[in-house]
C-alpha positions as CSV (number, residue, x, y, z in Angstrom):
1,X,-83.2,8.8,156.3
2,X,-83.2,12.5,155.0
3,X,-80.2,14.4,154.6
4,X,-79.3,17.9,155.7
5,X,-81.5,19.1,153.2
6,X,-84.8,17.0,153.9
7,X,-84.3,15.1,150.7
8,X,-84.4,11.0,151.0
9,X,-81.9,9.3,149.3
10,X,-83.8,7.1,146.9
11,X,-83.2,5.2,143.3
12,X,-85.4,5.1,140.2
13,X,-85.7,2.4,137.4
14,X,-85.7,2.4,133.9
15,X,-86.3,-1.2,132.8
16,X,-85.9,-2.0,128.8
17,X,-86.8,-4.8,127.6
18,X,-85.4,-6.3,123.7
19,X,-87.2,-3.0,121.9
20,X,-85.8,-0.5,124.0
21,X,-89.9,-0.6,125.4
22,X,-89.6,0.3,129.5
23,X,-91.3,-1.4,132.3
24,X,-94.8,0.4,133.3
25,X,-96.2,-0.8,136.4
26,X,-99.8,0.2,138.0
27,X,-99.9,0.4,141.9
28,X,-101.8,-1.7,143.4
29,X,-105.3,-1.1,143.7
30,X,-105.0,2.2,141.6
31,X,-105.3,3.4,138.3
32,X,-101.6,5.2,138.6
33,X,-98.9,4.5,136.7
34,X,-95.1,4.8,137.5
35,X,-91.6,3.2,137.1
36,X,-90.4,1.1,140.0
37,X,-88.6,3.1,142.5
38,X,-87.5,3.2,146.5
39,X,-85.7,4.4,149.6
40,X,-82.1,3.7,150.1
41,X,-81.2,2.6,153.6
42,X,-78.6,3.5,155.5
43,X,-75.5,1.8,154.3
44,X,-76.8,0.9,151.2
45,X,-75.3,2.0,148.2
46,X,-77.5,3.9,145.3
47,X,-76.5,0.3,143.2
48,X,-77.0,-2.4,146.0
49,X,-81.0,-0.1,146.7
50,X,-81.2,-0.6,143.1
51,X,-81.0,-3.8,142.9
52,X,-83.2,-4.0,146.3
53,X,-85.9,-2.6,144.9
54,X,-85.8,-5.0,141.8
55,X,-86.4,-7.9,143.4
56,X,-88.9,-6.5,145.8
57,X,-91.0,-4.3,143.2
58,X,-90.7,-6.5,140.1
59,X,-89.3,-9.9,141.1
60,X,-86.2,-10.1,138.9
61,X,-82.6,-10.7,140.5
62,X,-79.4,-9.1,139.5
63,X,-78.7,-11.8,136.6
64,X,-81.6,-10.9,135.0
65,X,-80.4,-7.2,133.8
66,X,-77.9,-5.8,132.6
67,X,-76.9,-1.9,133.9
68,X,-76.8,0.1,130.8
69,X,-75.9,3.9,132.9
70,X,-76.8,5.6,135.9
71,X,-77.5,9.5,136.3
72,X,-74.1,11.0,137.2
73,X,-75.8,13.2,139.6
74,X,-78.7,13.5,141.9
75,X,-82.2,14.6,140.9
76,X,-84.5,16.2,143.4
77,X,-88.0,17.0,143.6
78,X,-90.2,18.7,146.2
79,X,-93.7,17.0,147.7
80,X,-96.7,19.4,148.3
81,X,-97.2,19.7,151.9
82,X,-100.7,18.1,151.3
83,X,-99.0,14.8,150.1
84,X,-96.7,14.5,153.2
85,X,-97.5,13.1,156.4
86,X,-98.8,16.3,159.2
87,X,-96.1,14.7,161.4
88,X,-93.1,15.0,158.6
89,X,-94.0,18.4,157.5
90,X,-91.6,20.6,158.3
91,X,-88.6,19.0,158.1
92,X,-89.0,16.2,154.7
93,X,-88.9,18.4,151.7
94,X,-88.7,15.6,149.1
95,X,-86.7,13.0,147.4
96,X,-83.2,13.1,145.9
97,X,-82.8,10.1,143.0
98,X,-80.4,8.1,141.4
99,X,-81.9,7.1,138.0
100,X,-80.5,3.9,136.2
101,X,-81.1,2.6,132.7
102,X,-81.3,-1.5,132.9
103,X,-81.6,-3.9,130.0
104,X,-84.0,-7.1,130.9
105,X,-81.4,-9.9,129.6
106,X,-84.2,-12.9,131.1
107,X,-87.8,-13.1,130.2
108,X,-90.8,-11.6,130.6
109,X,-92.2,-14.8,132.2
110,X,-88.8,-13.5,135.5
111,X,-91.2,-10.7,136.6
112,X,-92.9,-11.4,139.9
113,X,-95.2,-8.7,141.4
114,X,-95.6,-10.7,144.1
115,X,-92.3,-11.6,145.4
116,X,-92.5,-9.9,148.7
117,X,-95.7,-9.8,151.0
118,X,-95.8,-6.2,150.7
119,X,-96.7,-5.6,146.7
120,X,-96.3,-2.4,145.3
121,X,-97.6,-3.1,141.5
122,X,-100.8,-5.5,140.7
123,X,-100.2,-5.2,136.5
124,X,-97.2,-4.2,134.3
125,X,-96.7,-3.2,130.9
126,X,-94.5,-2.4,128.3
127,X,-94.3,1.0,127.2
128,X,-92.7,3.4,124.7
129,X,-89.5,4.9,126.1
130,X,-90.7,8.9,125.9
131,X,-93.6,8.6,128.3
132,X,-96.0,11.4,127.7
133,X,-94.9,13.4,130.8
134,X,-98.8,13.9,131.5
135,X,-99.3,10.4,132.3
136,X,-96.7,11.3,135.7
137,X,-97.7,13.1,138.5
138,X,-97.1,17.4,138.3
139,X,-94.5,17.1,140.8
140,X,-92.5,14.2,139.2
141,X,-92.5,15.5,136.0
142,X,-89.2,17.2,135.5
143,X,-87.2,14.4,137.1
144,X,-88.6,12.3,135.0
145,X,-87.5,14.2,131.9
146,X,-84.5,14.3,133.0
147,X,-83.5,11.3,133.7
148,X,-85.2,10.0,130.2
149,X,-82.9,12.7,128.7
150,X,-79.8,11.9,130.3
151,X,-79.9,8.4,129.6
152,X,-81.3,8.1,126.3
153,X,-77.9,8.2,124.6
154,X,-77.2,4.9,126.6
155,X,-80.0,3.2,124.9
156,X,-78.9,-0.1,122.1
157,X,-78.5,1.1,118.9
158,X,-82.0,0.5,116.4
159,X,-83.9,2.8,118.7
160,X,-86.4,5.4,116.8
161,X,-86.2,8.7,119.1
162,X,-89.8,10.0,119.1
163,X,-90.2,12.3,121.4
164,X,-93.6,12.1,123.3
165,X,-92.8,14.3,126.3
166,X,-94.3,17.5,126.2
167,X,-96.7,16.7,122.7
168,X,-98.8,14.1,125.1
169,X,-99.0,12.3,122.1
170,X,-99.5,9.0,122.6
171,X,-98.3,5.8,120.1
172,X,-101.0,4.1,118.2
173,X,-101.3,0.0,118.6
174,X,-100.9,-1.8,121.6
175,X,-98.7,-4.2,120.8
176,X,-96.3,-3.8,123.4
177,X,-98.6,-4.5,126.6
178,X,-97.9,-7.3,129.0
179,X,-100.0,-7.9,132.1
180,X,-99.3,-9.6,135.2
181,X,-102.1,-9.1,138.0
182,X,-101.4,-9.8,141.6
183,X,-105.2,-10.7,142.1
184,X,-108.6,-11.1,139.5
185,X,-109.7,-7.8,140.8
186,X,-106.5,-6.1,138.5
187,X,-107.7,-3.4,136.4
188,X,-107.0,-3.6,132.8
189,X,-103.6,-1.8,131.9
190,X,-104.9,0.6,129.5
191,X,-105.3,3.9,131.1
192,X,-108.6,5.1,131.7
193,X,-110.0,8.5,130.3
194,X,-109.5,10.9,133.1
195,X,-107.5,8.6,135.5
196,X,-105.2,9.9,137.6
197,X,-102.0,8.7,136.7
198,X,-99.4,10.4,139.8
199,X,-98.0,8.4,143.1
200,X,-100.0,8.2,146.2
201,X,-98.0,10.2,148.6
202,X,-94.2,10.2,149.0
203,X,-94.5,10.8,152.8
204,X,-91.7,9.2,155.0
C-alpha cells in the first residue's frame, strides 16, 4: 500500500524498559541492528499496526506496555534504487512512519522472538536511548534522530540525557545487554568491528 507519493505507510518502535534503556534487536541471521518496525495494512490504524507488529516482532501483547507518545507527524525517508526491488522501482520511493515511545510494564522473560513462524529478530538487547546514529543504516539516519528527538521529552523522569548521536561515542560497560536467540547459531549481541549495522532492503 503506497500512497500518492510512493511512501508506505508504516510504524516504528521505541521500547523502554525500567532505565529508560530501548529494545535493540539483530535480524535474523545478520549482524544488523534496528528497532522493531512494519507496514500498516489497509484499514489498520498507525496504533492497531503498532501493536501488530509488537506481537509479531517481539512477542509482547498490548498489556505489556504502556504508550508513552507518538510522533505527531509523519517521517519519511527515501530507499536507494539499488535496495528496492527492479520491479518496484519506479513508482515506491520509501517509507512514511509513525514513531511511538512505549514503556515495557511486564518482564523481560514476555519477549518472544519467535512468536510468529516468520521471525524477524534472532537476539535482543538493551541499549542506551541516544543510539550512535552510525550504528543505523545512511538512509535511516535522520528519521531516526528525529523521532529520538521528538520523543525524548516524553521519557520518565531520572533519565541522564547524553547525547550519543552524532559523537558515535559509545557507553562504557555492558550492563544493560539481554539476549534471546531464536536458534544456537545466534551471533553474540555485541557489534562486531566493521559490521554492517543498516536493514536489508525496504523493498515492497
Amino acid at each position: 500500500m503506497l500512497d500518492r507519493e510512493g511512501y508506505r505507510p508504516n510504524v516504528g518502535i521505541i521500547l523502554l524498559n525500567s532505565r529508560n534503556q530501548v529494545f535493540w534487536g539483530k535480524r535474523l541471521r545478520t549482524h544488523s541492528w534496528q528497532f522493531p518496525q512494519g507496514g500498516i495494512k489497509y484499514g489498520e490504524s498507525p496504533e492497531q499496526a503498532m501493536f501488530r507488529e509488537l506481537h509479531e516482532e517481539v512477542g509482547l501483547l498490548p498489556e505489556h506496555v504502556q504508550i508513552l507518545a507518538r510522533t505527531r507527524d509523519w517521517l519519511r525517508y527515501e530507499v536507494p534504487d539499488h535496495f528496492i526491488r527492479k520491479d518496484a522501482r519506479g513508482h515506491y520511493k520509501g517509507q512514511k512512519q509513525i514513531w511511538f515511545l512505549l514503556k515495557l510494564m511486564g518482564r523481560d522473560s514476555d519477549m518472544n522472538l519467535r512468536a510468529t513462524d516468520h521471525p524477524e529478530f534472532d537476539a535482543w538487547r538493551w541499549n542506551d536511548y541516544w543510539v550512535p546514529l552510525d550504528v543505523v543504516i545512511e538512509f535511516k539516519r535522520g528519521v531516526y534522530q528525529l523521532a529520538l528527538t521528538e520523543l525524548a521529552r516524553f521519557l520518565p523522569k531520572g533519565h541522564h540525557h547524553n547525547r550519543y548521536l552524532r559523537s558515535g561515542m559509545r557507553p562504557h560497560g555492558r550492563e544493560g545487554d539481554r539476549r534471546r536467540p531464536a536458534d544456537a547459531t545466534g551471533g553474540s549481541p555485541a557489534l562486531p568491528p566493521g559490521a554492517s549495522h543498516g536493514d536489508p532492503p525496504d523493498a515492497v
